[in-house]
C-alpha positions in Angstrom: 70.7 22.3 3.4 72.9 23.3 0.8 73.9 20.8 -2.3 77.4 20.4 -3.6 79.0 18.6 -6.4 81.1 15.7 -5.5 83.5 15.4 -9.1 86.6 16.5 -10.9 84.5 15.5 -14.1 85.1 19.0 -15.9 82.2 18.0 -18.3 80.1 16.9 -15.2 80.7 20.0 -13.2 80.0 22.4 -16.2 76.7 20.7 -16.6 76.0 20.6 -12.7 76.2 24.0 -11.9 74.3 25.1 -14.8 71.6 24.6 -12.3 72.6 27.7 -10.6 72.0 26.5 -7.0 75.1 24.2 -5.9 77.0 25.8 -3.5 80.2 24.4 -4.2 82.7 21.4 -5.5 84.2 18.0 -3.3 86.9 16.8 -4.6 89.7 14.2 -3.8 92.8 12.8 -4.8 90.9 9.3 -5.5 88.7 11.0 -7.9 91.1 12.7 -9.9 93.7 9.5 -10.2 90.2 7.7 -11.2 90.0 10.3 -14.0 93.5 10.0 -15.4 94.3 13.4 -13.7 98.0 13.9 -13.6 98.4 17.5 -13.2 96.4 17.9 -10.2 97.4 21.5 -9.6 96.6 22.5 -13.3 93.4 21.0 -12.2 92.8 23.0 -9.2 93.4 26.3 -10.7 90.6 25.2 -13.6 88.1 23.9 -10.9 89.0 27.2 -9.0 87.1 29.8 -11.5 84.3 27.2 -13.0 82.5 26.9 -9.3 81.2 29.3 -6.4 83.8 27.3 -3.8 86.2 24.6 -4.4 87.1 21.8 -1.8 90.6 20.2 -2.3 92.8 18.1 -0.2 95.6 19.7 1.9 97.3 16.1 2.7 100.3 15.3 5.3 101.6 13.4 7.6 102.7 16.1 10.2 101.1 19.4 11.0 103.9 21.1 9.1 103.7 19.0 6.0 99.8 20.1 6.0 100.4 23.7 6.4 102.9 23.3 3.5 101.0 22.1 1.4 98.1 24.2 2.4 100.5 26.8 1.2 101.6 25.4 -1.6 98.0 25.3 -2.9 97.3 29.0 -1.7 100.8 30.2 -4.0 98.8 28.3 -7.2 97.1 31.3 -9.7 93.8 30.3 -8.0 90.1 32.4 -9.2 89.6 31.2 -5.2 90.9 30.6 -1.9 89.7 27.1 -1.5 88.5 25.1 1.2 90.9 22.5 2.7 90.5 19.2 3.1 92.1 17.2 6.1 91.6 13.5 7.0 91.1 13.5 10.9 93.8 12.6 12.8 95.9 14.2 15.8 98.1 16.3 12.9 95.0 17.3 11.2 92.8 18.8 14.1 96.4 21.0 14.6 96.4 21.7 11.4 93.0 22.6 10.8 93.2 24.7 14.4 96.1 26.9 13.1 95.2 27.2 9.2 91.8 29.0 10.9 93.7 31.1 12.8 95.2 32.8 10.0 91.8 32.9 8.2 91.2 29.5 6.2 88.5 27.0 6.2 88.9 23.6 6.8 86.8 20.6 6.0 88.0 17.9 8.7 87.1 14.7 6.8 87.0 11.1 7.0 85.1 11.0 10.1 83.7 8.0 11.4 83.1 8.5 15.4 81.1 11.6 17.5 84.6 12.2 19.5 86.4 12.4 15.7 83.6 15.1 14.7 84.3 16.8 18.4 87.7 17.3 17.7 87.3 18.5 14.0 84.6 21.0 15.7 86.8 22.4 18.4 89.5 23.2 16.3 87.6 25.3 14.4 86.6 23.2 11.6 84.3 25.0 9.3 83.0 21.6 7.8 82.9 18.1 9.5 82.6 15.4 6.5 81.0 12.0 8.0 80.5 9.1 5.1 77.7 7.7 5.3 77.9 5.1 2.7 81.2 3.9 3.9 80.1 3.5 7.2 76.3 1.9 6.2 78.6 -0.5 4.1 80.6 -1.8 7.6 76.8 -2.1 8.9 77.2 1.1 11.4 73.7 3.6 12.0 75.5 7.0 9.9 72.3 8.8 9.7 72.4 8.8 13.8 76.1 10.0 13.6 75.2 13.1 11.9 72.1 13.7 13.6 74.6 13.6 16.9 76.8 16.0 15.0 74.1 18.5 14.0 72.8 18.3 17.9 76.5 18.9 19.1 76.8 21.9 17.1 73.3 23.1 18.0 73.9 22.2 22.1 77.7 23.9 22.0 77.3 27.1 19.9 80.5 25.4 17.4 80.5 27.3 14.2 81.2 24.4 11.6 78.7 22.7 9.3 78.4 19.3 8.8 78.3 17.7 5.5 76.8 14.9 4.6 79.2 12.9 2.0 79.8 9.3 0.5 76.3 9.5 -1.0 75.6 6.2 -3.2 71.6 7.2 -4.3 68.8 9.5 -3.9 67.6 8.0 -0.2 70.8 9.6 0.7 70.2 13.0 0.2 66.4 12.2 1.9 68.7 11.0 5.1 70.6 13.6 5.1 67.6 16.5 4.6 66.1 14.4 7.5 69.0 14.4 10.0 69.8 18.3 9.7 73.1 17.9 8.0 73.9 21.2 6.9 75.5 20.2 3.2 75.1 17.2 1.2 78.0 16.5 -1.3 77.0 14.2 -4.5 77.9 12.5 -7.1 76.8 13.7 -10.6 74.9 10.1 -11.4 72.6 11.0 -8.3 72.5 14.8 -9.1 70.6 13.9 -12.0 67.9 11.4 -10.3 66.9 13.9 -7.9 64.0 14.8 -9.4 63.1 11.4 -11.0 60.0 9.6 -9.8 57.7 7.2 -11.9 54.1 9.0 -11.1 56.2 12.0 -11.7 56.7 11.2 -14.9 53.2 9.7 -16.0 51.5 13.4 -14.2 53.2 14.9 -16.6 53.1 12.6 -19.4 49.5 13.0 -19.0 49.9 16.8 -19.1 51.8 17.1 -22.2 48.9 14.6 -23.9 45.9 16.7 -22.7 47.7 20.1 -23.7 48.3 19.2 -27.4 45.2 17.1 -27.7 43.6 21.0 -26.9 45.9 22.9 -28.3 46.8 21.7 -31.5 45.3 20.9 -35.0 44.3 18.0 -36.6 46.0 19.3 -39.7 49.4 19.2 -38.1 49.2 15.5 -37.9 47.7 14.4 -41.1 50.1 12.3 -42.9 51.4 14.0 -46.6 50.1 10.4 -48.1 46.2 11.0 -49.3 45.0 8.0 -51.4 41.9 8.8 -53.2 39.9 6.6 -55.5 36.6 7.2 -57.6 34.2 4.9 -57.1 34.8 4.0 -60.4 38.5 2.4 -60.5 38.7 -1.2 -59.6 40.2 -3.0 -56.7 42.9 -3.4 -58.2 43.7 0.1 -58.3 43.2 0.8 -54.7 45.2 -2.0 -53.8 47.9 0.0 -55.3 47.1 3.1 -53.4 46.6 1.9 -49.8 50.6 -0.5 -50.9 51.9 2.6 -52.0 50.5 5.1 -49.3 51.4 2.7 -46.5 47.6 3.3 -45.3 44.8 0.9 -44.8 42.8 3.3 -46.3 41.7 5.0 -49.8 39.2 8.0 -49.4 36.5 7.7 -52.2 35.3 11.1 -54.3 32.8 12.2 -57.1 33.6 13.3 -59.8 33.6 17.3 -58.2 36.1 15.6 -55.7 34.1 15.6 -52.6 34.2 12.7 -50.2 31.9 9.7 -51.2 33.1 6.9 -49.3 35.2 5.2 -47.7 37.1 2.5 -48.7 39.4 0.1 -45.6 41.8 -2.9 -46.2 39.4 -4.6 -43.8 36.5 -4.0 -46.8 39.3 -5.4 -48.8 40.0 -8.6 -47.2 36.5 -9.4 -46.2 35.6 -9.0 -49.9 38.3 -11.2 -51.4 36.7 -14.0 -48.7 33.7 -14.2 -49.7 34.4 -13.9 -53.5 38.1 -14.8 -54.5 40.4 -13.2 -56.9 37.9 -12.9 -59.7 37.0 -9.5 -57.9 40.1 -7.8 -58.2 39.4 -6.3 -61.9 35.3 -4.7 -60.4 35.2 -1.5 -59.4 34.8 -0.5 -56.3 31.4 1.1 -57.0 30.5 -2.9 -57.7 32.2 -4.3 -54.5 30.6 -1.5 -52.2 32.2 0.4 -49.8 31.0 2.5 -47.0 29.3 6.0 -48.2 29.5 7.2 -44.4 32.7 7.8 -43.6 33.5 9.3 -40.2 35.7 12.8 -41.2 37.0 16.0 -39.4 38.0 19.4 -40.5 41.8 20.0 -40.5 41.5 22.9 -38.6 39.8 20.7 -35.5 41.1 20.2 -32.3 42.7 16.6 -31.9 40.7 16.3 -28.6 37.7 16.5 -30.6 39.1 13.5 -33.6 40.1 11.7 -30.1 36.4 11.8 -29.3 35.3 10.6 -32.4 37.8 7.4 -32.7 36.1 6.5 -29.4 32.7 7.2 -30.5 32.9 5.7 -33.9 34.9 2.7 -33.0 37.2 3.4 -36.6 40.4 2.6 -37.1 40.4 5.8 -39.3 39.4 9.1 -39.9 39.0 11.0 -43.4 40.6 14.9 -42.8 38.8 17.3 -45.1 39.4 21.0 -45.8 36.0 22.0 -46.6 34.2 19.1 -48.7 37.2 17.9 -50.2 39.2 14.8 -48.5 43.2 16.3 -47.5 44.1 13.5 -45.7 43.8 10.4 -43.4 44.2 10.7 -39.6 45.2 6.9 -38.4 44.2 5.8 -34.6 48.0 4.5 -34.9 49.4 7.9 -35.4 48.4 9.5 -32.0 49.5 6.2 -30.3 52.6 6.5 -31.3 52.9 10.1 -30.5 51.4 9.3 -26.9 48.6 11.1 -27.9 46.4 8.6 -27.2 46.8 6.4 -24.1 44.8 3.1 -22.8 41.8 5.3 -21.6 40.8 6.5 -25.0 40.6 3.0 -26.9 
């Protein structure tokens, strides 16, 4: 089934058919008044060289008028011949009858009835253009209309396609795949939800999570902030830090600089419980912190620091390059990222 553009959106077409697979544009006079279009043949002759085969109206009242204005169109500086569009009617089948003669196609539209799509296909039509949402919206079965009109063309031997058109949302397109129509014609808004669907998008949500969390570095992700205290400064002092780093956390060194301890604002609060504000001038060495901390080389895998959050139960991890602390990796980090989902917590 081939897909085509139903627009005269220039900024939705050029987007569109950047795809590289739509056959071809739709368009009607509706649609361009709708778009403050007043110079609709200035319009044409743009359409004409930014798709593979324009569609545009070819409207009269009387056979002649239609073949007037069919030439009118052709006499435009066109990239294209188009494809003519003609509402069914008496005048229209004529129309569409003798503009194949000399070598146009047609696209008999507007159709609402098997006998209106007959007519369209023994003229010569090359397209026959039900609408199906117009006709689900009056409560009438258009998916069996154009399943009738692909089974016409398939029983007779007629050479026209039919086209699937007033498409309102995705199921559309699914009807019409379903019912053989030969083209489907869409608007831009459901061009772009084709390919939406919610496990879709959690598959590969889930892809892009496993691929960094083995492919890339814990390094990359340490945050520039790197509080360190010795065990020797006071509370006080790490308070400071952890305010000014934004981080629960202040890595603790000797006096070489390699990592003693670990110092959290949980340690914090639980201390100032249990022995009030007279604390805040000890050192930390007198308070007590952890001397185990749970750390990772920068040059690790963040698979393998995901592992260890879930081993370890910590809220955070000490990054070292060698025996020296470079950073902090926080649990809240790789949450944020989506680097860390339910599963791992």
């Amino acid at each position: 089934m081939d897909l085509y553009l139903d627009s005269v959106d220039f900024s939705e077409i050029e987007q569109a058919f950047q795809l590289g697979f739509l056959k071809g544009l739709t368009t009607t006079p509706t649609f361009m008044h709708r778009h403050g279009i007043s110079d609709i043949d200035g319009a044409t002759v743009k359409l004409s060289g930014m798709v593979p085969e324009l569609q545009v109206e070819a409207l009269g009242d009387t056979v002649d008028e239609i073949l007037a204005e069919a030439d009118r169109i052709l006499a435009l500086p066109l990239k294209q011949e188009p494809v003519f569009k003609v509402p069914i009617s008496n005048a229209g089948v004529t129309a569409c009858q003798r503009l194949t003669e000399r070598g146009h196609r047609v696209n008999v539209h507007l159709i609402y009835t098997l006998n209106q799509a007959y007519m369209a296909l023994a003229a010569g039509a090359a397209f026959v253009c039900p609408l199906a949402g117009r006709m689900q919206d009056q409560g009438h079965d258009a998916v069996r209309l154009f399943e009738q009109c692909v089974e016409v063309i398939d029983r007779h031997g007629y050479s026209g396609k039919v086209m699937f058109s007033s498409v309102r949302h995705p199921d559309h397109v699914r009807q019409a795949l379903l019912s053989g129509a030969h083209v489907c014609t869409v608007p831009f808004g459901v061009l772009n939800r084709l390919c939406e669907n919610s496990l879709t998008t959690v598959g590969t949500d889930q892809f892009r999570e496993h691929t960094k969390l083995m492919t890339m570095k814990v390094g990359q992700f340490v945050r520039s902030q790197n509080p360190v205290c010795e065990a020797s400064e006071t509370l006080t002092s790490a308070m400071v830090k952890m305010t000014e780093s934004r981080l629960g956390t202040v890595t603790l060194v000797d006096g070489a600089g390699k990592v003693a301890g670990i110092f959290t604002d949980g340690d914090l609060r639980r201390s100032l419980q249990q022995n009030g504000r007279e604390i805040l001038d000890e050192t930390l060495e007198q308070i007590g912190f952890s001397e185990s901390p749970v750390t990772i080389g920068q040059e690790a895998l963040l698979d393998e620091a995901v592992k260890l959050f879930k081993d370890f139960e910590v809220d955070s991890i000490i990054v070292v390059d060698g025996e020296k602390p470079s950073g902090i990796l926080d649990i809240q980090d790789l949450v944020k990222l989506g680097l860390l989902g339910q599963e791992h917590l």
